[in-house]
Every structure is written in structure tokens, then in C-alpha cells.
C-alpha positions as CSV (number, residue, x, y, z in Angstrom):
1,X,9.7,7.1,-18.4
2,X,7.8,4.9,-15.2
3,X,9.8,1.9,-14.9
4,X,7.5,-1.4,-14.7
5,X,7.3,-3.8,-11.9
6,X,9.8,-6.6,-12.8
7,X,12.5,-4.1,-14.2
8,X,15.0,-3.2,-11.6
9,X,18.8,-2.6,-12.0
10,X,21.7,-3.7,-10.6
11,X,22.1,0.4,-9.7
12,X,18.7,0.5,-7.8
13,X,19.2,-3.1,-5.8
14,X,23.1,-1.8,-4.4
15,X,22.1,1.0,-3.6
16,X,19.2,-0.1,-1.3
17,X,20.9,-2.2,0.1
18,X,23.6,0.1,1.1
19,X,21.0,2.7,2.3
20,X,19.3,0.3,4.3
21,X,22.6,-1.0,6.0
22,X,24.0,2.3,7.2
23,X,20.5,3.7,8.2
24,X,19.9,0.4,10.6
25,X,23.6,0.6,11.0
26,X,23.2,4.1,13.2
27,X,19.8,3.2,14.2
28,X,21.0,0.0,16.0
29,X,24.2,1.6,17.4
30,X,22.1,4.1,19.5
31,X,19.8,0.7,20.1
32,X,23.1,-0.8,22.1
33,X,24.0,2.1,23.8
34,X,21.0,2.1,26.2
35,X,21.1,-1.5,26.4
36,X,24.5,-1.8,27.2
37,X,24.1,1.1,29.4
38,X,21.3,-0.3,31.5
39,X,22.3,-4.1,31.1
40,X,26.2,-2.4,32.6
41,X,23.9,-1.7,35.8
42,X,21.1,-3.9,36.3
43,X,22.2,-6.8,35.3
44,X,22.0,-8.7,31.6
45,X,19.1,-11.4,31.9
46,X,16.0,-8.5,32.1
47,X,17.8,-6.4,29.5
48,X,18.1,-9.1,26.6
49,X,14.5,-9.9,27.6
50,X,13.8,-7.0,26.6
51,X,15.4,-6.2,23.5
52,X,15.2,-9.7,22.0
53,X,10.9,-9.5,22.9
54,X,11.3,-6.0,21.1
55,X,13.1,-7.5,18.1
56,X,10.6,-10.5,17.7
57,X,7.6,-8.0,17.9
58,X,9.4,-6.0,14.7
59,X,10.2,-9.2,13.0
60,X,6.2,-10.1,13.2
61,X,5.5,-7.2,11.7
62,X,7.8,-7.1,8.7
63,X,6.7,-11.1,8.2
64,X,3.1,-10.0,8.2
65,X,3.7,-6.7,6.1
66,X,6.9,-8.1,3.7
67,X,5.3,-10.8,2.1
68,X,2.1,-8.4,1.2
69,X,4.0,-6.2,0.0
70,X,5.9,-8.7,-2.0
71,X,2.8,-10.0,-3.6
72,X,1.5,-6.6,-4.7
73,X,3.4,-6.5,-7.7
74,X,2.1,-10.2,-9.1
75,X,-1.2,-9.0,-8.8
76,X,-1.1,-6.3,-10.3
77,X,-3.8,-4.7,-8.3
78,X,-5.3,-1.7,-10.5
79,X,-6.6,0.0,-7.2
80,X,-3.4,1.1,-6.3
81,X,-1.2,2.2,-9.5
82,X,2.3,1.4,-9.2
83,X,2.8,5.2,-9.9
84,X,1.4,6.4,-6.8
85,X,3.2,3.7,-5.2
86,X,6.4,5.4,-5.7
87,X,4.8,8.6,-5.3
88,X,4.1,7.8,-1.5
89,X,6.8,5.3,-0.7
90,X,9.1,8.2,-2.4
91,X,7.9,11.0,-0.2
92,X,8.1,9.0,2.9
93,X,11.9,8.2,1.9
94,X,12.5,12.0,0.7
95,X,11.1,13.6,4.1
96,X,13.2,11.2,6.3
97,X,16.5,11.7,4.3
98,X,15.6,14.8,4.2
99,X,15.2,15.2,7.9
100,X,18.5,13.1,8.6
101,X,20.2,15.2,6.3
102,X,19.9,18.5,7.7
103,X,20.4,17.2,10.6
104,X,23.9,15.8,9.7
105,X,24.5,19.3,7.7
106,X,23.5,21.6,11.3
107,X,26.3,19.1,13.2
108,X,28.7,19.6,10.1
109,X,28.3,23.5,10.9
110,X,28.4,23.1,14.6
111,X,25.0,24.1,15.5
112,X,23.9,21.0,16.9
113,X,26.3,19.3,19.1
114,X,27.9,16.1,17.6
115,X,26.3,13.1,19.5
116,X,28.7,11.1,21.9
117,X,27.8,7.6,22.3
118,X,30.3,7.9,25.5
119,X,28.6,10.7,26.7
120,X,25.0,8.6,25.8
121,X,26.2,5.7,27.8
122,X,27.6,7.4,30.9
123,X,24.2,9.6,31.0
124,X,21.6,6.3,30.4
125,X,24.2,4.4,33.1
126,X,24.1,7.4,35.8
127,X,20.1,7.4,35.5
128,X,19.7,3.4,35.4
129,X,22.0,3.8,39.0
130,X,19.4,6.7,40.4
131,X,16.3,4.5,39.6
132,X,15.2,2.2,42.2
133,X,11.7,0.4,40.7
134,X,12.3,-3.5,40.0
135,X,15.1,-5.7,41.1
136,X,18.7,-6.0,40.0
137,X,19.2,-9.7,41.5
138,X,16.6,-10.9,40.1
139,X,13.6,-10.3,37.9
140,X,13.7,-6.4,36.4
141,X,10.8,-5.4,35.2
142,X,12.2,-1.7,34.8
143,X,15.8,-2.9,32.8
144,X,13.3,-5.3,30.7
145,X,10.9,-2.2,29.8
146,X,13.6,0.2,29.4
147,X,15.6,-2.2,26.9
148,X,12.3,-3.0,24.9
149,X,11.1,0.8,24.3
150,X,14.5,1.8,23.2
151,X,15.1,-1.3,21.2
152,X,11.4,-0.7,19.7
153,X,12.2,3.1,19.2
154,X,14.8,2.6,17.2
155,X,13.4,-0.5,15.4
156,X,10.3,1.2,14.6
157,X,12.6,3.3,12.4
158,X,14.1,0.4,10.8
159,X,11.3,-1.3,10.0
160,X,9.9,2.4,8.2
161,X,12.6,2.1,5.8
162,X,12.4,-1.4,5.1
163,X,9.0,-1.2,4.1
164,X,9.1,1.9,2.4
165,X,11.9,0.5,-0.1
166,X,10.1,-2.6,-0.5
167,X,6.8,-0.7,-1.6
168,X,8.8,1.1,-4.2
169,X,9.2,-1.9,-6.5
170,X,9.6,-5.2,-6.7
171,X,12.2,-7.1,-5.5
172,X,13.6,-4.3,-3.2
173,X,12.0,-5.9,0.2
174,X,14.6,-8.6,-0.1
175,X,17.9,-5.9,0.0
176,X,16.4,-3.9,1.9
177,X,15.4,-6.4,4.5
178,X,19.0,-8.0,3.9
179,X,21.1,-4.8,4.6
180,X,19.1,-4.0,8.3
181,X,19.9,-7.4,9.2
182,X,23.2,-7.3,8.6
183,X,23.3,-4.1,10.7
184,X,21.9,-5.4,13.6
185,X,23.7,-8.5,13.4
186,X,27.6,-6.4,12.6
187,X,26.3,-4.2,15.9
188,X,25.0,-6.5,17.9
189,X,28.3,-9.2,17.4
190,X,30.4,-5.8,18.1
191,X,28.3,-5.1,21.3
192,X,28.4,-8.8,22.4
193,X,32.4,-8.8,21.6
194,X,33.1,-5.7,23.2
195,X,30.3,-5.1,25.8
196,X,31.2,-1.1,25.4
197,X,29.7,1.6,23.4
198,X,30.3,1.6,19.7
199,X,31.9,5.1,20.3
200,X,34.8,4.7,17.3
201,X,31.6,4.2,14.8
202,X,31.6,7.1,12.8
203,X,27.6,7.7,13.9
204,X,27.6,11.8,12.4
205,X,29.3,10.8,8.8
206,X,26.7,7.8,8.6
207,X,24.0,10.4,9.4
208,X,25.1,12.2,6.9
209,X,25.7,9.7,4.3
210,X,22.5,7.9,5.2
211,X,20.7,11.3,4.7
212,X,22.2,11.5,1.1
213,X,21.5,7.7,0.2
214,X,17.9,8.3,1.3
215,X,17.1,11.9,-0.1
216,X,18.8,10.7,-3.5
217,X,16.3,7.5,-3.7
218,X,13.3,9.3,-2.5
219,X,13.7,11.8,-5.2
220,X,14.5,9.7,-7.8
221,X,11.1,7.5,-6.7
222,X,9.0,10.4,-6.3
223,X,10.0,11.6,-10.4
224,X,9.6,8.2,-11.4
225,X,5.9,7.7,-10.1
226,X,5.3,11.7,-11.5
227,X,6.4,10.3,-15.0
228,X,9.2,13.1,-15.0
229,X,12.5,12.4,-17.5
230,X,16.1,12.7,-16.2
231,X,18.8,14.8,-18.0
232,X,20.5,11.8,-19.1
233,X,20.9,10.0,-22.6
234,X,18.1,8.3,-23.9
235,X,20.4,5.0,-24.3
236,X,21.1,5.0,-20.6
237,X,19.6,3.3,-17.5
238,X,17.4,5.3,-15.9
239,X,18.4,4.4,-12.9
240,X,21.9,6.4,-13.8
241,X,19.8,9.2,-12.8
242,X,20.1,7.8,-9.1
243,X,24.2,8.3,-8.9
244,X,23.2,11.7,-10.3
245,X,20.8,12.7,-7.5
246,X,23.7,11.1,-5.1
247,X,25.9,13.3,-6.5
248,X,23.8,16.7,-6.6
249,X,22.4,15.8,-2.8
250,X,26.5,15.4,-1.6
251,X,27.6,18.7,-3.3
252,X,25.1,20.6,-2.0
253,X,25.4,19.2,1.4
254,X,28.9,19.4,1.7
255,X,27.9,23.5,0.0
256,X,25.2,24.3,3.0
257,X,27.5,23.1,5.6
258,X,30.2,25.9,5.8
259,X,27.7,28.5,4.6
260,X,25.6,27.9,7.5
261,X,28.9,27.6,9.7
262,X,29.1,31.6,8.5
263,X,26.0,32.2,8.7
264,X,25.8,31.5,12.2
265,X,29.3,32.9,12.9
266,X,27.8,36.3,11.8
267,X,24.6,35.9,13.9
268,X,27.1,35.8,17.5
269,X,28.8,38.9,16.1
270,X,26.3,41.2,15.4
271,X,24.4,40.0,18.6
């Protein structure tokens, strides 16, 4: 059954939300590593320059592309079916929690090194101390440009997920959009507070758990626009199915992890 445009559950809003705080959550942290990094060396006027001129630029854009968004479903535009809306805002999701996720599941195994925002910060600091373009007293233009790419990387990210979420039904722009500002704002107060890398945050769980979140909700939207039923009762939400996927997408993770662990344990020996 395709869910229509002005039904949404309490299920579907939370977990949106929560998606799209942790994902911002990790995607700011490594945001205010550099920032710190480079603002720990060169001085802090270029540096928030930079970052707040990056942040402004990725507000504009979620002002200009929200609201259309937003509007979509009133209109009812029969150009665009709201099943192939979910289809493609699905897929998106799917690939990138997809992509976090195995990620998350290589570090679980120890085949990709766990990332050190110590490690990230002492790197970043040592290269901002080797470059000489701009000037520390005064006006940076290198700090300013390094803060601003990093803080639009990251962003750029952000702003993917927001949009995607709010193309996958009505009323999701608003959590989504509400959980990556409370992100940024929870990092950047910490940041501000603490003027030191966020190294205690649990960045590899997040990965993972984002990874889950996001795979779960991509698949879910991706059935939904293909029409496809979920093994669940007929009297039930369909948005149960979501816990469901959250569920299967955690097991199997937390399966892969120490199979690929052996897997790769096997592969030293026999080499």
C-alpha cells in the first residue's frame, strides 16, 4: 500500500529526525575539527569567516529548495507522481546509508582504521603551521578558504540528507531540517565551550548507527514508491515496517562484522 501525501506517522517523523541529527551530528564534528585545527593556528577572525560564509551559503540553499519542496505536495503536481518521488529520494537515502554502513561495518572488523579526531586535529594543525600563504595577524585569506571548503564539504552532505527526507513526503522537511540544526548547534556550543576536538564523541558507533537509520528509511521509501506490502498485519501502521527494516539492517550488520573480521584474518594466514 503507497501511503498518500498528508499521512505520516508518529514512527516515520522520530525517526527522521533522529537520522537526521546523528548524520549532521558526525558530519559537523569532522566540520570542527579542521576549523578548530586551523583557527588553533592562524588565528580565529579568518576562520569563523569562513565557516559562518559557508553556513549562510547552505542555509540559502535549503531556504530556496525547502519551501519548493514543501509546496510540492499541495499541488499535487501530476508530472512528478509521488511514487517515483520516493522511488528516487529512497535510492539516494539507500546508497548513502548504504555507503556509511559498510563503512562503519569494515572499521567494526578492523579493516579500515577507526578515525581519530586527535589524530585529525594534530595532522590539519601540523599542515596549517607548514603553510605560509596569507597572514596570521591579520586578514587570512588561506584560514578563511580552508574553514569555508571544509565547512561546505561537510555541509554539502547535510544539506543531501535534508532534502532527500523532505522529498519523501510531506511534512518530513521540517524534522529533518530540525534535527541537523540541532547538530550543528549541540557541536558547535561544545566546540565553542571546549575549543578542542570532539574526540570523546563516539564518531564510528554514530557511523554505524547513522548507516542503519538511513539504509532502514531508504528501503522502506524505495518499497513504498514500488507499491511493495510488508510482512506485517494488515491492522498495523505501515510504517511498523520501518522498526522492522531497523531491526533486519542492525542484525545483519552486527552479522557481517565479525565474519569479515575472519575473513580477513584468513587472508594474512594463507598469504
Amino acid at each position: 500500500m503507497i501511503i498518500g501525501w498528508g499521512h505520516l506517522e508518529a514512527t516515520r517523523l522520530g525517526t527522521t529526525l533522529v537520522a537526521s541529527f546523528l548524520a549532521s551530528l558526525v558530519e559537523c564534528v569532522e566540520a570542527l575539527t579542521v576549523v578548530l585545527a586551523v583557527g588553533s593556528v592562524r588565528g580565529w577572525r579568518s576562520v569563523l569567516a569562513g565557516a559562518a560564509a559557508a553556513l549562510a551559503l547552505l542555509a540559502a540553499v535549503v531556504g530556496v529548495l525547502g519551501p519548493a519542496l514543501a509546496r510540492i505536495p499541495l499541488r499535487r503536481l501530476a508530472l512528478v507522481p509521488f511514487h517515483v518521488v520516493q522511488l528516487v529520494a529512497g535510492g539516494l537515502i539507500l546508497l548513502f546509508g548504504l555507503r556509511w554502513l559498510r563503512k562503519a561495518i569494515l572499521r567494526s572488523a578492523g579493516l579500515v582504521p577507526l578515525h581519530d579526531e586527535r589524530a585529525a586535529f594534530a595532522k590539519k594543525a601540523a599542515a596549517m603551521r607548514e603553510a605560509n600563504a596569507g597572514s596570521i595577524s591579520g586578514w587570512d585569506k588561506f584560514a578563511f578558504s580552508a574553514a569555508f571548503n571544509v565547512t561546505m564539504l561537510e555541509g554539502t552532505e547535510v544539506v543531501f540528507i535534508v532534502l532527500a527526507f523532505g522529498a519523501g513526503g510531506a511534512g518530513l522537511l521540517l524534522p529533518a531540517s530540525l534535527g541537523a540544526v540541532a547538530a550543528l548547534l549541540v557541536v558547535a556550543g561544545l566546540g565553542l565551550a571546549l575549543h578542542r576536538p570532539l574526540a570523546r564523541v563516539p564518531e564510528n558507533t554514530l557511523k554505524f548507527l547513522v548507516g542503519v537509520l538511513l539504509s532502514a528509511l531508504g528501503t522502506f521509501w524505495v518499497g513504498e514508491g514500488a507499491g511493495l506490502g510488508w510482512p506485517i498485519p494488515a491492522s498495523a501502521s505501515p510504517d511498523l515496517a520501518i522498526l522492522l527494516l531497523i531491526a533486519a539492517y542492525l542484525a545483519l550488520a552486527v552479522c557481517l562484522a565479525p565474519i569479515c573480521r575472519l575473513q580477513a584474518r584468513v587472508v594474512a594466514e594463507e598469504s
